[in-house]
N, C-alpha and C positions, 0 to 999 in steps of 0.2 A: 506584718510590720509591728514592732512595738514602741507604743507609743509612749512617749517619757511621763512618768508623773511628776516631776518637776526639774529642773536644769540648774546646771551652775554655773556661769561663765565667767571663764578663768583667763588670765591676761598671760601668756607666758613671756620671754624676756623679764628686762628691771629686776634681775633677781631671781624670777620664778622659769627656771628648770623642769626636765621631766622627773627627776629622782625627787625633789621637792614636791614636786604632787604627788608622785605615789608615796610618799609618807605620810599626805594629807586624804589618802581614800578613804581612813579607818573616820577621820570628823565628819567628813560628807557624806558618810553613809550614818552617822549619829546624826545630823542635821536633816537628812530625810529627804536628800536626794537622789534621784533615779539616775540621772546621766549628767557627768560633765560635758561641759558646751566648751571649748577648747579654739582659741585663736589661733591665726594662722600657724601652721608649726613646721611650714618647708623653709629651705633656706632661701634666708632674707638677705639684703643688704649687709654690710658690715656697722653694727654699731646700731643695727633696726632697735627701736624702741615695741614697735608694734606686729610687726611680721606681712603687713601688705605691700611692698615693696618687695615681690618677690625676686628670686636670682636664680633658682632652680626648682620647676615644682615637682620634681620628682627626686629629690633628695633629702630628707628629714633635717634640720638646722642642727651641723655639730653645735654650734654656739648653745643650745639649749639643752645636749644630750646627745643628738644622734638618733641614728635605726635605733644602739642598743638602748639609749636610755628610755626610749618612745616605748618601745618592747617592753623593759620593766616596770615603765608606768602604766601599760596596760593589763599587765598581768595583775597590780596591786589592783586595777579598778574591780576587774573580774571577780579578784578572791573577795569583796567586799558587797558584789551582787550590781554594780555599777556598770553603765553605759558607757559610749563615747562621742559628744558628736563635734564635727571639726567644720570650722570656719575655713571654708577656700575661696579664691580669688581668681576667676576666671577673665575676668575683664584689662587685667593691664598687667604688666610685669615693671620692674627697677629697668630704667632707662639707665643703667648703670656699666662700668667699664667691668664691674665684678659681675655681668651676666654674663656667663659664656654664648648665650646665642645672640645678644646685642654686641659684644666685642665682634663678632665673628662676621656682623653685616655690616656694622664698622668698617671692619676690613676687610671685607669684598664684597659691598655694596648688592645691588641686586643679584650678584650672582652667587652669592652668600645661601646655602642649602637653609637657612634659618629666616630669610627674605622674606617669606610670604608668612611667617610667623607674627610680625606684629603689622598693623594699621598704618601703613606709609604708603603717602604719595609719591612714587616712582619716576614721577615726569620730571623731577627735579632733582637737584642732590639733597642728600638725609643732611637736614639741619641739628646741628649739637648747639644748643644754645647754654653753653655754660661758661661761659667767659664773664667776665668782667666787663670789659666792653667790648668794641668789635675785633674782631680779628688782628684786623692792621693797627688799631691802635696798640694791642697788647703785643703786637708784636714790635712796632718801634717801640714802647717802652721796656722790649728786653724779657718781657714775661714769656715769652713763646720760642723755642729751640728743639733745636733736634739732638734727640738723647737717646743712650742705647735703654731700652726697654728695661730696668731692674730687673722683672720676672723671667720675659722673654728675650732678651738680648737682643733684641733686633731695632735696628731704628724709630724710634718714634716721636710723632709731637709731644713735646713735653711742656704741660701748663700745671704750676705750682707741681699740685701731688700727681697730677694725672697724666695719664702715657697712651698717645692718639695710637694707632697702629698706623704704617703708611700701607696701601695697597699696594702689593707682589707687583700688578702689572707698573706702577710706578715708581716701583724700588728697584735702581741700578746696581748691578750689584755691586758695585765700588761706592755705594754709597758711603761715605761716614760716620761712624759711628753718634759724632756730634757735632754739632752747629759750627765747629770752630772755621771750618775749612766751607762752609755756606753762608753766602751775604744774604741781606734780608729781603731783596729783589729774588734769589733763587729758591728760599724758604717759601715765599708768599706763591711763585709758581709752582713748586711742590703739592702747596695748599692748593690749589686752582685742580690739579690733573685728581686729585680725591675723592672717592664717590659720596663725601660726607663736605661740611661747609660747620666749621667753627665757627662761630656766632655767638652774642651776649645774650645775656638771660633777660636783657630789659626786650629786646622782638620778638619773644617767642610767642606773644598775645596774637601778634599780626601775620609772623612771615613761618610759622612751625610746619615742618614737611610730614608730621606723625601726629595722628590719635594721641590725647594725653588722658588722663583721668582727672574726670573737675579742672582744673589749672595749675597743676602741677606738672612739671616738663620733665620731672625723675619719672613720672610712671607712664610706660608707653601702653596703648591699644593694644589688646590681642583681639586676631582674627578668628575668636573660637567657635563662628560660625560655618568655617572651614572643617571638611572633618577632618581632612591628616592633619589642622591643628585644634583642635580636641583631642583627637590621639595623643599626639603628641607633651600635647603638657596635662592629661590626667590620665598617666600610667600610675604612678605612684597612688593617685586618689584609688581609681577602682582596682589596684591591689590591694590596698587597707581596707577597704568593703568588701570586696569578695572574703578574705581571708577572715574574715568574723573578727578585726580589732574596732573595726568604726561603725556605727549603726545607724550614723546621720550625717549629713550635710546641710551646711547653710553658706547659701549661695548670697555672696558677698557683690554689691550692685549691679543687680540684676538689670536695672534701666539702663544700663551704660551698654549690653551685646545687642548687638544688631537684631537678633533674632529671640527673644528670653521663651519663646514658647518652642523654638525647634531645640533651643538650647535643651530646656527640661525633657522635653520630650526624649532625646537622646539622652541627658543624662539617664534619666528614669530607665531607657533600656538597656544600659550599660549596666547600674549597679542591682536591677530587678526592683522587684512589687515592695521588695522588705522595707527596703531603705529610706530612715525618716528624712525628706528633706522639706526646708525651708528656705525662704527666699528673704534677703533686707529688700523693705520693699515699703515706701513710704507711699499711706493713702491720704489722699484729700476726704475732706467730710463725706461720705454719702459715694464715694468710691469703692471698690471692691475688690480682690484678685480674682481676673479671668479665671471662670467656670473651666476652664478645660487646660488648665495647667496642673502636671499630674504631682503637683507639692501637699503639704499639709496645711500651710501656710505664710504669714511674714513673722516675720521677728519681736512683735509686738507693739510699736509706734501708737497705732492708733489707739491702744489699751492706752497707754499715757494719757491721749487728748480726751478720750472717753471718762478720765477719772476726774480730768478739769469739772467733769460737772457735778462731782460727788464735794468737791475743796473749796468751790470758789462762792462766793457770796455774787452774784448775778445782780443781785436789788440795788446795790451800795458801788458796783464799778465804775457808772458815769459819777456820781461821787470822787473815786479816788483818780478816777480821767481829768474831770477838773480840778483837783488841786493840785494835780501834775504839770498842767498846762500852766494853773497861775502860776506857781513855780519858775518856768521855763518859760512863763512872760509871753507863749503865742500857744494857740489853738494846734493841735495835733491832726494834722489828714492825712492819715491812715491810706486811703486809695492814693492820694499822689505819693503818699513815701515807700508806697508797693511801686507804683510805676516810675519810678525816679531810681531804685533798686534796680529794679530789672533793664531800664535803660542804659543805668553805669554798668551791666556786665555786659550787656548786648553790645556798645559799642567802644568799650574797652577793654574788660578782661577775657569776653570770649568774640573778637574782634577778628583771628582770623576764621574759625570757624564759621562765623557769620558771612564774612566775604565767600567763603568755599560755599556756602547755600546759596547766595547772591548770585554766585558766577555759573553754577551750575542751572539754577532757575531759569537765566538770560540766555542759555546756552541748548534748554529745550524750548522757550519761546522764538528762538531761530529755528531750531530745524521745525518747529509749527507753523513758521510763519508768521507769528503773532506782530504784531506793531505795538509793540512795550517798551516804554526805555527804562534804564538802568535807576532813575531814580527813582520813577513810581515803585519798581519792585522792590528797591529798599527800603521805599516808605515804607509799606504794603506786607514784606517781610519782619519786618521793625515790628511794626504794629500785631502780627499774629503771633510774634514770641512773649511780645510782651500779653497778650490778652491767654495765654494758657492757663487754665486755673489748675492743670495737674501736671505728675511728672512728666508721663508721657502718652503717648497713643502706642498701641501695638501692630501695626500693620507690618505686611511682608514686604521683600521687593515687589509683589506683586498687583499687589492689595492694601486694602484698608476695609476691615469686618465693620458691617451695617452701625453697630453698637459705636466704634471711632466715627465712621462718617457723622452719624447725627451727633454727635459730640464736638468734631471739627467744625461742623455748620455754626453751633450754638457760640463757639468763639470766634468765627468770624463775625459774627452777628453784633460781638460786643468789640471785635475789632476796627470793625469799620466807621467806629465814634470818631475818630481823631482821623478820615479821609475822607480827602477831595473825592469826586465820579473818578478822575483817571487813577486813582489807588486803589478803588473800588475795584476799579476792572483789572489790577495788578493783583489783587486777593485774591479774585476769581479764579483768577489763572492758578495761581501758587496753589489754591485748594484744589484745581484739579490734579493739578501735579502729584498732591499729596493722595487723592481719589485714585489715581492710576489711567485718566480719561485722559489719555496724548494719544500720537498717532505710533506706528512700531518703531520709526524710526528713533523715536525720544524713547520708547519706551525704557532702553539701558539708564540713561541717566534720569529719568523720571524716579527708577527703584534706588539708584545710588540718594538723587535729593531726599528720598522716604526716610532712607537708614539714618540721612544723616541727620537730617532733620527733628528726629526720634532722639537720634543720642544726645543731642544738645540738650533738649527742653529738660530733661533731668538734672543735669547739672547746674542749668541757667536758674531752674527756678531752685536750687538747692542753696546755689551761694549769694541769688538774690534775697532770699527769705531769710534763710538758718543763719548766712554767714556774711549777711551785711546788715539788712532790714534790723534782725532781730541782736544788733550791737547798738541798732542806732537808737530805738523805742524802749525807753527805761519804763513808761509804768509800771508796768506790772512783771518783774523778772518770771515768774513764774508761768505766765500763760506764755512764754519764748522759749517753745522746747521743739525739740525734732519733731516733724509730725503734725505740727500745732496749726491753726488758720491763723491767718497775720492779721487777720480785719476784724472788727469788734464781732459779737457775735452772743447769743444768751444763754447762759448754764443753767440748764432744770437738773432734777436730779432721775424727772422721766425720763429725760433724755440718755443719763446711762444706762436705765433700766432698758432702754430700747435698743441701746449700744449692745447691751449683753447678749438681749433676744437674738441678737442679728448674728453675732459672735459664735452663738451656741448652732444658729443655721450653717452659716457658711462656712467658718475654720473654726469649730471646738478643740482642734490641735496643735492649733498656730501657736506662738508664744506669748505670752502674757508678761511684758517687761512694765519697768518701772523705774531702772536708770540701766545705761551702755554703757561701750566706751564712747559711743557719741555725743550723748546726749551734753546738755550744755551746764546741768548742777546736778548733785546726787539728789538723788529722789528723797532724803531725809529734807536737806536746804528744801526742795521746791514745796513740799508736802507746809513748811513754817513760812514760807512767801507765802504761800497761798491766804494767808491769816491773814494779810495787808487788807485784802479786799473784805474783811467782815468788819475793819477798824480807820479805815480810811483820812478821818480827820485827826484820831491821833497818831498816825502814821504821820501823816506832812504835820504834825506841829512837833515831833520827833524829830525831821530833817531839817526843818526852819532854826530847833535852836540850835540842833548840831552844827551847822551851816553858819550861824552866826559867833559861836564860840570858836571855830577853825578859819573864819574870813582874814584872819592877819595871812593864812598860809597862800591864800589865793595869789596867783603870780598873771599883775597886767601885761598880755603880747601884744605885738601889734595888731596881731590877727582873732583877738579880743582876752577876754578872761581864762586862765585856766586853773582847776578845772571849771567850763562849760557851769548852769545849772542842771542842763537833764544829765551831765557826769558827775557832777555832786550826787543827784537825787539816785543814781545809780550805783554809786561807791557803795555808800549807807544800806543800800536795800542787800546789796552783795556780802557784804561784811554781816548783815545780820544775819543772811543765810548760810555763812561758812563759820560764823561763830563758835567754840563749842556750846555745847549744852548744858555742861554743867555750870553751878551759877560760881561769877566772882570773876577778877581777870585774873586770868594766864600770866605767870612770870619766867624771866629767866628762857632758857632755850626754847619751851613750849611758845612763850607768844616770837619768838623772831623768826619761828620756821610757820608759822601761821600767815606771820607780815610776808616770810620770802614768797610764799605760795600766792598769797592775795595778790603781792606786784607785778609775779608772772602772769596773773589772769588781767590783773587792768591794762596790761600791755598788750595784751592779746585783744582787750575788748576793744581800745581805742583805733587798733591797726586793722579789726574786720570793718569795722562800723566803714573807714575809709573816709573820712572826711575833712580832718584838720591834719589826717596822718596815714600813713596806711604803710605795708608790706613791703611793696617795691620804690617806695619814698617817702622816709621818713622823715620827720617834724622834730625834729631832735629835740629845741625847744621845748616845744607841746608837751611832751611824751618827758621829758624830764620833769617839768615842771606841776605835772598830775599825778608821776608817781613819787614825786615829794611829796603833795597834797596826801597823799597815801599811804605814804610813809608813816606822815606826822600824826595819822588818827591809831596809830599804834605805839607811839615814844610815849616812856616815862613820865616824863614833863607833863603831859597830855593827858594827867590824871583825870582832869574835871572832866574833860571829857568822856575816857573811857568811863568811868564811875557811873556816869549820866548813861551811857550805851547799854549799858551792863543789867542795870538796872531796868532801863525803859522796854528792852526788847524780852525779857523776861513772859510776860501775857504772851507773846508771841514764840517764844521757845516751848513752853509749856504747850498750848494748843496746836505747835507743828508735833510735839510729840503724840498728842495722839491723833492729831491728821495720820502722824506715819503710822500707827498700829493700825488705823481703820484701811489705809488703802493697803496695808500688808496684807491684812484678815481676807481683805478682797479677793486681792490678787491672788490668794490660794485659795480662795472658794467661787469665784466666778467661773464663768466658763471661758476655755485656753488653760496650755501648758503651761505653770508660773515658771518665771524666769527670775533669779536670786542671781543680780551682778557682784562680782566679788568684793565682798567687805560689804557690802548691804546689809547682810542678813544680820549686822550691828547697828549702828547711824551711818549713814551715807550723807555728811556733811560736803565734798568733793565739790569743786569748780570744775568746768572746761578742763579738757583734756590739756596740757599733760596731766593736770592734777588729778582726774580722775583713772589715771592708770596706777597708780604707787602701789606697789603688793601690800596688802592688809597684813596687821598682826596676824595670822592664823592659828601659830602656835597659841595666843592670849586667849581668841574666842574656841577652842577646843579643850582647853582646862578649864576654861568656866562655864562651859556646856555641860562636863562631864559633873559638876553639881546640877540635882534634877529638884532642886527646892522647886515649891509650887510657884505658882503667877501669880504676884500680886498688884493688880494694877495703882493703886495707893502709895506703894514704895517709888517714893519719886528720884533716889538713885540710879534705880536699875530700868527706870525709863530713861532717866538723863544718860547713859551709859551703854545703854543699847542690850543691857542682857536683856530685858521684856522682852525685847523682839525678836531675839535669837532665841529665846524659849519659847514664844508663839507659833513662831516658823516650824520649831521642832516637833511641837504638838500637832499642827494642823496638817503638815508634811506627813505624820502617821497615820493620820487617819486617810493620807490622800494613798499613800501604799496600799492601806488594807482595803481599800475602797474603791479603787480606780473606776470604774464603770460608773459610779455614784457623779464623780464630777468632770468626768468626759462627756457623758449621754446623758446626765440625769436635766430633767427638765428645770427650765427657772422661770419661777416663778416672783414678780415684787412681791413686797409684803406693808402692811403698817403706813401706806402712802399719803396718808393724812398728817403721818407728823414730821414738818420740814428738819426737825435734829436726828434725825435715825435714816440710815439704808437698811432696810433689812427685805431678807427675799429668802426665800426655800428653792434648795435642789431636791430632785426625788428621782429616783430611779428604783422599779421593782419593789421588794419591801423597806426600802431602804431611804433615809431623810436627812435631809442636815438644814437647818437653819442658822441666817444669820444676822445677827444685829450689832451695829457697831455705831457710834456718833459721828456726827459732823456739825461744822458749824456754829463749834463751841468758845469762841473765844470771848464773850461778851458774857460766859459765864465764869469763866477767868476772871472777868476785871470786876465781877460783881456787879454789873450792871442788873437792878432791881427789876427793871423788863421783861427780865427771863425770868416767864414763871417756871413752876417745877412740872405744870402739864403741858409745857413746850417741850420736853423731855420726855414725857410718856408715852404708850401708844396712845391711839385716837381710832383705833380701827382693830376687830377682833381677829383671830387666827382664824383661816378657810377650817372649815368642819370635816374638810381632810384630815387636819394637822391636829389630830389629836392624839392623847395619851401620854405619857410619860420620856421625858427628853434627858440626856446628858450633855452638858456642857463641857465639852474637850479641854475648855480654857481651866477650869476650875474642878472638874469633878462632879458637882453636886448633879443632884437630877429634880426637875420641876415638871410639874403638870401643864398642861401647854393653858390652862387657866393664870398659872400662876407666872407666867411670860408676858402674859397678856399686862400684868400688871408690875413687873420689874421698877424698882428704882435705878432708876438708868445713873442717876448722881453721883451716886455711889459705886457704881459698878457696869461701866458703861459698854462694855466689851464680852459678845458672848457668840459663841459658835457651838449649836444643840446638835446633838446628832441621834437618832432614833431609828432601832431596826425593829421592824412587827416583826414578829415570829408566828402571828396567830394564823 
């Protein structure tokens, strides 16, 4: 297997083609990457923005090129010494009328050869839930007729753009071409005899006959735990593996298949030993990926939360907690607005799901015999989804490994806070369900409630945390990332040192990221949030006057102010983090495509959070009247203001700049594969996805690559601009080629741990050494704050009597005696990466 020495993940769609990348191999292989990381690239939906919405996975997406274009991008990768590795999608497909195997059980329901291909409940008819409202309403108001199929010519329901297929066995053959000659009594029986049931999109929470993905009703369940469908939809994959174009895989929500350890397993013997694969794979603190899954590792998440503790000022948070709270006028609890999350999905947005655990629970406490009613075990079930502190458990149908059981116990434990004795004894039960302790007769549906059970808590605790929780809790934007603990928690800088330690045991291979397409800001923004927490009180005396200079904007509803204060205190923190960098405002087209991007993301925040407003019910009000408020902190007129913005956030621009160089420096010298999301390797300013998809200039950062001027950290353009960083990356990406073994296996060791402004730590392998020293926690040196003396900057601790003799600094050239490291003016020259080979 070879293993990448660093990755580059590239978004295709919005522009970006296969001929387009391979024109782009000749910079990525200047930039100093090993292997592009490559988004979905089979054919998607029509009009896919991202490519997970598959429609065929064994077809390459003409929309993006094709076989041939695929073919020439990988030969441009080849002739420049480049990898490939490809993001797939094993868990759901486009519930779309453009999937040939969803149209085709469509229309002949289970008897459909493609039937056993996705996750449906068969006892009933297949629910489409894409209507407008129900059936019969859309159909007296005339929206629903029978029309001859555009494509296929054959009779079909016809709503707006879309064309149901009728089933052969209830297609006469003197049917009609159209409606004209059927009344809406014989229409609606038509509908009745179909092995599907048109439905509105507002039930599908409650009454969905299909697997969805997280809660969206376009992406159905696949059964990939089935082997003829594993076959069946990774031909295409393991032809582009065996055939030597792909060299990796990265398995795209792994918590969501039934089975993610038989899954790898089988994959692993399909594509052989070679094949780098990785898993997305979100850990909780102190979580791990199962010892005997044959991957390299996940996709890097937990490297993000790990570096929270390199950023964040720990001493100074309840500081910026309370002026958050005064702020917002009430006390923040953090545990009730975790379980108040997790409640609003449990028993509304994954509501039928939760029924289908309910019913089947009640359904082996019958054949056991148990004497349990329906509502203890909903309490009882309630209360264990909600008390899960991770994404999921892995057990089989069969089982649950030692390692889950003591795990499942430890949350029943904190479950059973909020039950009566008779919920108690409804827990009980449910935990052995989940144990596999029934009698045989239950045991079938004992292993169905396992799976199913399993696939929920992933999702549940996803869009309780990521994509409601953390819309709703403004302090601190930056600790609200994929990955992240939601509950307060304390940043050392041991603690990433011990992060690493752990990293360098268990996946040295895994990825090392630092923004996705998931994630929720570019890791440039969160790197300059992070600064809030060293400055606290003039941070809230920032939003206080800002707040009082835009109060005429504020609009009273009846259902109180808007914007809110914790959505003031959150606009301001967001705008500061998508700011650009360079100083002064923006005029003319630059700032009105800054405003159009910012009111897509406030819109987006107000509708996760779900509270004055949300997705499937909008506050139109609300939601106008905040993205005016939003608006106006960007008009003209709004000079004082912006002038004031501009100016104040400044300390803060500056010390996110070189937050981003130190966790850049990291991230290519720690231990894991670095991950370089596209347009990072410049400033990663980027909101919430869609923002963070936009295709990067590339052409721009490959002409100014190709200048090899030295680094000069002092030059405050080309930090504000992002070439530092794309020439750090360059550098340090070289030495990671000629060196690989150095920072895959080489030991890590901290370094300098007395002095709280510096991470510094040494890798070693064989004769071979790299040291690293980079700042943190400078922003109070920014503002001039006399506090900071200048030996809060120095070491305070000598170099091990290993680490000696004469070093290179990658960044700069020079070479220093490790005496004369020891005593650096960091001030001046804060950023150094030594690398030393003994020859002796």
């Amino acid at each position: 297997m070879t293993i990448p020495t660093a990755t580059y993940r590239l978004q295709f769609r919005n522009g970006m083609t296969f001929d387009r990348a391979a024109a782009l191999a000749p910079y990525w292989r200047r930039l100093g990457i090993s292997h592009l990381y490559a988004s979905p690239i089979f054919t998607a939906a029509p009009g896919s923005t991202h490519g997970y919405d598959v429609t065929n996975p064994n077809e390459i997406d003409p929309a993006i090129g094709g076989r041939d274009g695929f073919d020439r991008m990988v030969a441009a990768l080849k002739n420049e010494g480049l990898g490939l590795i490809l993001d797939i999608v094993p868990n759901h497909m486009a519930a779309s009328l453009d999937n040939p195997w969803w149209y085709d059980v469509i229309k002949n329901g289970i008897h459909s050869p493609y039937a056993r291909i996705f996750d449906i409940d068969w006892s009933r008819r297949l629910t489409l839930p894409f209507l407008g409202e129900s059936f019969e309403h859309e159909l007296q108001a005339g929206n629903i007729s029978i029309t001859a199929d555009p494509i296929t010519g054959k009779p079909a329901f016809a709503y707006h753009d879309s064309y149901y297929p009728i089933a052969p066995e209830t297609r006469e053959d003197r049917l009609p071409a159209t409606s004209h000659s059927l009344n809406k009594t014989e229409i609606a029986t038509l509908h009745d005899r179909q092995p599907y049931k048109l439905t509105s999109w507002r039930t599908a929470r409650h009454n969905l006959s299909y697997r969805r993905f997280f809660e969206i009703t376009g992406l159905v369940g696949v059964r990939v735990e089935d082997d003829a469908v594993f076959d069946a939809t990774h031909q295409l994959i393991l032809e582009l593996v065996r055939s030597g174009a792909v060299d990796g895989l990265r398995i795209d929500h792994v918590d969501g298949l039934a089975d993610p350890k038989a899954y790898l397993d089988r994959l692993r013997l399909k594509v052989g030993q070679d094949c780098y694969l990785l898993v997305e794979k979100i850990l909780a603190d102190g979580e791990h990926v199962p010892a005997d899954w044959p991957v390299s590792g996940t996709t890097g998440y937990e490297f993000i939360a790990a570096l929270s503790n390199v950023l964040v000022d720990s001493g100074k948070l309840e500081v910026l907690r309370g002026a958050y709270d005064a702020f917002c006028g009430q006390k923040t609890d953090l545990d009730g607005e975790v379980r108040a999350a997790k409640l609003l999905m449990i028993n509304h947005n994954f509501e039928g799901e939760f029924s289908t655990l309910l019913q089947l629970a009640m359904t082996v406490a019958q054949k056991e015999g148990k004497d349990l009613s329906l509502s203890n075990l909903e309490t009882a079930l309630r209360e264990l989804l909600v008390a899960f502190p991770v994404y999921r458990t892995y057990g089989t149908r069969e089982r649950l490994c030692g390692e889950d059981e003591a795990l499942l116990g430890a949350i029943a434990d904190s479950g059973r806070v909020h039950l009566t004795a008779p919920g108690e004894t409804a827990l009980a039960f449910i935990i052995s369900i989940l144990k596999g302790s029934v009698c045989d007769a239950a045991a079938f549906l004992a292993g169905e409630f396992r799976v199913r059970f399993q696939q929920l808590t992933g999702p549940l605790m996803a869009k309780s945390i990521e994509d409601t929780l953390f819309f709703r809790q403004h302090m601190a934007l930056a600790l609200n990332e994929v990955g992240a603990d939601p509950l307060p928690r304390p940043f050392a800088l041991w603690r990433f040192h011990e992060a690493m330690a752990d990293r360098l045991k268990r996946q040295p291979d895994g990825l090392s990221s630092t923004s996705t397409h998931d994630t929720k800001r570019g890791e440039d923004a969160r790197a300059r949030l992070s600064t809030l927490s060293e400055a606290p009180e003039i941070w809230a005396a920032n939003v206080a006057r800002w707040c009082d200079t835009n109060r005429t904007v504020i609009a009273e509803l009846d259902d109180g102010p808007a914007p809110e204060p914790s959505v003031q205190w959150m606009l301001y923190q967001a705008l500061a983090g998508v700011w650009p960098a360079e100083p002064g405002v923006p005029t003319g087209p630059e700032l009105d495509a800054l405003e159009a991007r910012f009111l897509v993301y406030v819109e987006k925040s107000l509708r996760e959070a779900k509270l004055r407003t949300n997705w499937g019910d909008n506050n139109d009000a609300y939601e106008r009247a905040v993205l005016a408020y939003a608006s106006h902190l960007f008009a003209p007129e709004n000079s004082v203001f912006l002038k004031d913005f501009v100016h104040s956030i400044q300390p803060f621009v500056l010390a996110g700049l070189r937050n981003s160089l130190s966790q850049t420096i990291i991230k290519l010298t720690a231990p894991g594969v670095p991950d370089i999301y596209q347009g990072s390797e410049s400033l990663d300013l980027s909101l919430v996805d869609p923002d963070n998809r936009r295709t990067p200039p590339f052409e721009q950062f490959h002409s100014r690559l190709e200048d090899s001027a030295a680094i000069d950290f002092s030059f405050e353009d080309e930090m504000r601009n992002g070439v530092t960083k794309q020439r750090v990356i360059c550098r340090i990406l070289e030495l990671r080629r000629r060196h690989p073994d150095l920072f895959r296996t080489g030991s890590y060791e901290p370094l300098f741990e007395g002095s709280p402004s510096i991470v510094s730590y040494a890798r070693t392998h064989s004769n071979q050494t790299v040291i690293v020293m980079v700042p943190r926690l400078g922003l109070q040196q920014l503002l001039g704050n006399e506090q900071i003396k200048a030996n809060d900057l120095a070491m305070r601790d000598s170099l091990p009597a290993s680490l000696r003799g004469v070093f290179t600094d990658v960044l700069s050239g020079s070479s220093y005696h490790a005496g004369e490291i020891e005593s650096l003016p960091l001030i001046e020259h804060p950023f150094f990466v030594f690398y030393q080979q003994n020859t002796a």
